[in-house]
Structures are given as C-alpha cells and as structure tokens.
N, C-alpha and C positions, 0 to 999 in steps of 0.2 A: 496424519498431516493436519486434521482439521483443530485437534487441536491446539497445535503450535501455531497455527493462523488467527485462532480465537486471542490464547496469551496475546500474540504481539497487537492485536489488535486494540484487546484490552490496553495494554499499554499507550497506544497512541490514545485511548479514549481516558483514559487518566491525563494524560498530558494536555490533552483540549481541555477537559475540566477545570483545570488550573489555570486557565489563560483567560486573562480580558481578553474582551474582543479585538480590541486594537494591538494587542499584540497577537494575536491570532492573521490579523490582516497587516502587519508591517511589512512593509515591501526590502528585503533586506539587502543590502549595495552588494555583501559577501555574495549573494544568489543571485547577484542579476536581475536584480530587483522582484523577485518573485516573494511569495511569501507562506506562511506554514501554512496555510488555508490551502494554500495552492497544493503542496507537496501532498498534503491529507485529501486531496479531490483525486487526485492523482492515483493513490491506492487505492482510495474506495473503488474507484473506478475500473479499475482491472478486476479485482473479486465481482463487481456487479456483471463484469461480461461474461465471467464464468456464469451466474447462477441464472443471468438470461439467456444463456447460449444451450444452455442445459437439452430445455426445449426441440429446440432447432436444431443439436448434435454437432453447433459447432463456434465456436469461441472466436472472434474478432477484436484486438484490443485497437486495432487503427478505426473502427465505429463506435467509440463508445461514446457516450452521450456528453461530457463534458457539462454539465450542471456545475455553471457558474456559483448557485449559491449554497454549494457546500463547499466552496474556497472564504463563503463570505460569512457563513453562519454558522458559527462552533456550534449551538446547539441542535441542529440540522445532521452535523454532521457525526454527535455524539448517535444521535436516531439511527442517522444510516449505520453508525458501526454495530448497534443492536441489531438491525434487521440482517444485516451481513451474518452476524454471528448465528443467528436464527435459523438461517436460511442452508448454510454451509453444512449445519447439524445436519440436512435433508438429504443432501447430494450422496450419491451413491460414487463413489469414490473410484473403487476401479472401471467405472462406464468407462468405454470409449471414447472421443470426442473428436471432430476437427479442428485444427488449427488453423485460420485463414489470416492470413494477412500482406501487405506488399512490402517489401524487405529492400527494396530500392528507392531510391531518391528520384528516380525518373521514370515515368511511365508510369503504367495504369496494372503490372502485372503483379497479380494475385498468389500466394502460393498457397498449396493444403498441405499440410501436417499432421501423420495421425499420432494421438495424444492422447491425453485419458486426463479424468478430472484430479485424480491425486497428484499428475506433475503438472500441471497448472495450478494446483493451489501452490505446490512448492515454488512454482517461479511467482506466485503471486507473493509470497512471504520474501523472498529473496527482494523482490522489487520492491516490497517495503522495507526491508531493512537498508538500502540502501537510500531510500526517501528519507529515511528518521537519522541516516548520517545527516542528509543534508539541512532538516528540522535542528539535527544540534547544530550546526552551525550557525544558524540562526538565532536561535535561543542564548548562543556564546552570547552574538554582537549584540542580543538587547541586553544580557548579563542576568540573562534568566536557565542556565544550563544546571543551576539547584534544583529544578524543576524533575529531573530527568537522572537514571541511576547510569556508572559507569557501563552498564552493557546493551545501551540503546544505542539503534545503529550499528551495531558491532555483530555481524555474521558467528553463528552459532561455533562455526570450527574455530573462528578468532580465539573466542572466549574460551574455549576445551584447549587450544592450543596455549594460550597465556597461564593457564590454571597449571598445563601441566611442567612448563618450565617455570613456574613460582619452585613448584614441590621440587 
C-alpha cells in the first residue's frame, strides 16, 4: 500500500510543481470557490493523522490540524509531500490502530474503530483520488488540465476496468 500512496502522491507533487502560485490559490466557481491548495491541504492532511496517530494507536481525521498554509504555499506543501513519503516508508503497516471519530452531524458522540495502518493508508489514497478529481476540475476551468495525464483522479479499478473493455 505504501507504495501506491507514495506514486500518487508523487503525482500530486508534480502537478504543484507546475503551477504558479496563483493558480495554485484560485478560488474555482466549479468548487465553490475553493481552490487546489485547498484540496491538496486536504490530503496531506489525513496521511499526517495517520503518521501522528501512529504514536498514540489511534487515527482522528475530525482533529486534524488544518495548516492553513499549505493551501497557501505550493512549495510548503511540495516539503510536506516529501516528509509524508518519508515517513510512510516507516510505518509498520499491519499495526493495529484505532479509528476515532463523530460520524454524526449532532452531538458530541465519538466512535472507535478497530483498523490497522494499511487500511488507512488505502482510504487515505482513495480520499486522494477523489480530491485530484476534484483538482481536475479546476485545472479544466483555468484550461490548465495539459498539466495532468488521463488517469488522474480516476480510481485504480476505473482505469483496469476501461483498459479491459478497450481490448
């Protein structure tokens, strides 16, 4: 798993590399005015509760730190995608881990989940591929989607599923 988080990781970190900053921070209408920076704080952000939760034995993605400026600073957040990749290399994979988090929109209640760090890294890769859909769509409306190959964003079975109805 760790290294199909690294790939895609890599790839979001190519695609920062390639961006002015200001297209990095355009606020896109298609998003509801959010913008890549944003979507990219976003993932880093869940891989960092894994590697801080490691520790502790147990993973909270509803505390995580929210660091404003790696929405604001591509080369910030080229760094954090280094240390993420560095870090991930470490993790021992089938540990155990708890899941915590509130799953409700009301109240204060908490749930634990027992989980291990290898299916947390897969929902952490799922949750970024689903972030880099929404990165392409952004990249359409500034008409920078040259930037990025057809299999970004596109869930691993999509692309094995499309290959295999080509042939």
């Amino acid at each position: 798993m760790i290294s199909y988080c690294k790939e895609n990781l890599e790839q979001i970190k190519n695609l920062i590399a390639s961006l002015e900053e200001e297209k990095y921070q355009y606020k896109s209408q298609l998003l509801s005015d959010t913008t890549i920076g944003q979507h990219v704080r976003h993932i880093l952000e869940f891989y960092l509760c894994i590697i801080n939760g490691v520790s502790r034995g147990l993973v909270n993605y509803d505390s995580r730190e929210r660091n404003i400026e790696l929405e604001h600073n591509p080369v910030l957040a080229i760094s954090c995608i280094d240390k993420i990749c560095d870090d991930i290399e470490c993790l021992s994979t089938y540990q155990e881990i708890n899941l915590v988090g509130n799953f409700s929109t009301e109240g204060e209640t908490l749930k634990t989940i027992r989980t291990s760090i290898d299916r947390e890294l897969a929902y952490c890769l799922e949750h970024s591929i689903h972030h880099q859909a929404l990165i392409k769509i952004g990249l359409i409306e500034q008409k920078m989607d040259h930037l990025i190959n057809e299999g970004f964003g596109v869930a691993p079975a999509t692309i094995r599923h499309k290959q295999q109805c080509a042939q």
